[in-house]
Every structure is written in C-alpha cells, then in structure tokens.
C-alpha positions in Angstrom: 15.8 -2.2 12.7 16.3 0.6 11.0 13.9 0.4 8.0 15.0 3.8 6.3 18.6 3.7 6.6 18.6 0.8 3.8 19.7 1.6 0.5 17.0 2.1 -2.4 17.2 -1.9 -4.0 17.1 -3.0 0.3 13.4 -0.1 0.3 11.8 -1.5 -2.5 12.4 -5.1 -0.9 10.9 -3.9 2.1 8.0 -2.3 -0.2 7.1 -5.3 -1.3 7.6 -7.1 1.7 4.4 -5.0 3.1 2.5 -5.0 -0.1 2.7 -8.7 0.0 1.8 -8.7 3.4 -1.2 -6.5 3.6 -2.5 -8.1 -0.2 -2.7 -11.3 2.4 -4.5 -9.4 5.2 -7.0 -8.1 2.7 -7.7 -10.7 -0.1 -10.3 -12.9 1.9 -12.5 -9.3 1.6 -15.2 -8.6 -1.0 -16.1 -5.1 1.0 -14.0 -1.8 1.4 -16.6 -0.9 4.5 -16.1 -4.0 5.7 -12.8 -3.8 5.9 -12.6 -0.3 7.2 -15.2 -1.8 9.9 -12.9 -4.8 11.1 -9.3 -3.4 10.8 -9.8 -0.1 11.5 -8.8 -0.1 15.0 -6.4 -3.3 14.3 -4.4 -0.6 12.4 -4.4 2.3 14.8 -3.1 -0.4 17.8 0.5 -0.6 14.6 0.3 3.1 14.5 -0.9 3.1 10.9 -3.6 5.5 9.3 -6.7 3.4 7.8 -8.8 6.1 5.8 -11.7 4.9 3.5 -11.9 7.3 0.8 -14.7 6.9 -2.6 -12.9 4.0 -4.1 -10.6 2.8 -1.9 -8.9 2.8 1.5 -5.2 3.9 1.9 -3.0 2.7 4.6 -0.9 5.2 6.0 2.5 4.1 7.2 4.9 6.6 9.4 8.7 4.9 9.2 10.7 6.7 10.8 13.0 9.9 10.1 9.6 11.5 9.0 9.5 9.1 6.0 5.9 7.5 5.3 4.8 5.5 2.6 0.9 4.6 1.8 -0.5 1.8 0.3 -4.3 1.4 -1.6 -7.2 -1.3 -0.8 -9.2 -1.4 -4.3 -11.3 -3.6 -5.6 -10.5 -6.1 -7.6 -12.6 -7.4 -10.7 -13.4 -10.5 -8.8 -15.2 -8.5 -6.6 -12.0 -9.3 -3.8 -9.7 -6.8 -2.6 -6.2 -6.4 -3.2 -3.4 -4.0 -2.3 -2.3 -1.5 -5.6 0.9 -1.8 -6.9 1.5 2.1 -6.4 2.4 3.3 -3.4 2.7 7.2 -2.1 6.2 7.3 -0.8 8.4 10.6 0.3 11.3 9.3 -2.7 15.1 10.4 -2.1 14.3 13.8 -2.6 12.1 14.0 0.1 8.8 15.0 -1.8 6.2 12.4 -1.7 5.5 10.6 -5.1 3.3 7.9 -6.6 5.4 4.8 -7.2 4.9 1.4 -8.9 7.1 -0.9 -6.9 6.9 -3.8 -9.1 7.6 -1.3 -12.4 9.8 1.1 -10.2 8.2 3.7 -12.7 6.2 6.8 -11.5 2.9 6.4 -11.6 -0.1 8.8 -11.2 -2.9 9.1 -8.8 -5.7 7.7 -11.3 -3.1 4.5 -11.5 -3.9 3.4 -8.1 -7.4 2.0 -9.2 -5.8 0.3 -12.1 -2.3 -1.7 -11.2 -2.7 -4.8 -9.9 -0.1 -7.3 -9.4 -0.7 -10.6 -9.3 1.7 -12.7 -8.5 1.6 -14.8 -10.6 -2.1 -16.2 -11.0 -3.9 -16.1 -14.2 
C-alpha cells in the first residue's frame, strides 16, 4: 500500500486513521514515563521514533518517499493520556508544518498541549 501516493481528502483519512488508533493505544495511561517505559521498544520493533520530551511524548512516523508525520502524547485533564489533534506533517510543499487534522487549519507548536479531540464524549 502506498500510503503517500493518496490524494490530500484519502491523507487526512489515513491521519486520522492513526490518531484514532494510537488515542486507543494510549488512553488506558495516566503516566507519560510510563508510557515511554512500556512502548518504547514496542515502537522501535514498527520503525517509529518514541521521544519523551518536558510535556509530552511525540511519535515519529517515517512513510515513505521521505514523508513523516508526528503525532503528540499529552495529558489530558483527567489525568489520562490522549493523542493531540495536531500533527507535524511535511504538507504538499514539502516543508514540515503543524496541522489540526480534525480543523485542517495550521496550528502552532504551543497548540499541541491544548487540542484535544474527543470524539464525541462529554
């Protein structure tokens, strides 16, 4: 599968797609250590960068065609993690951008801590 050869409505799906997926992989956590501790290695075996940084832990994703996107593990206010609605993505213009894939607005780095989708719940 070709995941960059898409066109941009077919990406976003596919951005979403992993957001949902990793928001399921990380909910059950109340620790951004822990975390880091359990999946560190989990993610290296994928081929996919698990940094811890300060406030949160990005998830760095090589597609393919030099193409990446990364995704944020922050803290949410009941003390759970979630994954941020902005991404860092390398856009069509190949320079690498802060997105929010549920807005498709750009978004800024001091966003990441701040966007939380989610999905529906009160």
């Amino acid at each position: 599968m070709d995941l960059v050869a898409v066109n941009n409505a077919e990406r976003v799906n596919w951005m979403r797609k992993r957001h949902a997926f990793l928001n399921n992989l990380v909910s059950s956590y109340t620790s951004l250590d822990d975390f880091t501790k359990d999946k560190e290695e989990w993610f290296a075996l994928l081929g996919t960068d698990l940094t811890r940084e300060n406030d949160y832990v990005y998830l760095y994703m090589w597609l393919d065609y030099g193409e990446n996107e990364m995704y944020f593990v922050i803290p949410k206010t009941d003390g759970h993690l979630t994954i941020s609605e902005v991404i860092l993505w390398q856009d069509d213009t190949c320079a690498n951008t802060y997105l929010n894939i549920f807005s498709l607005y750009g978004a800024d780095e001091n966003e990441i801590l701040t966007s939380i989708h989610n999905y529906g719940k009160d």
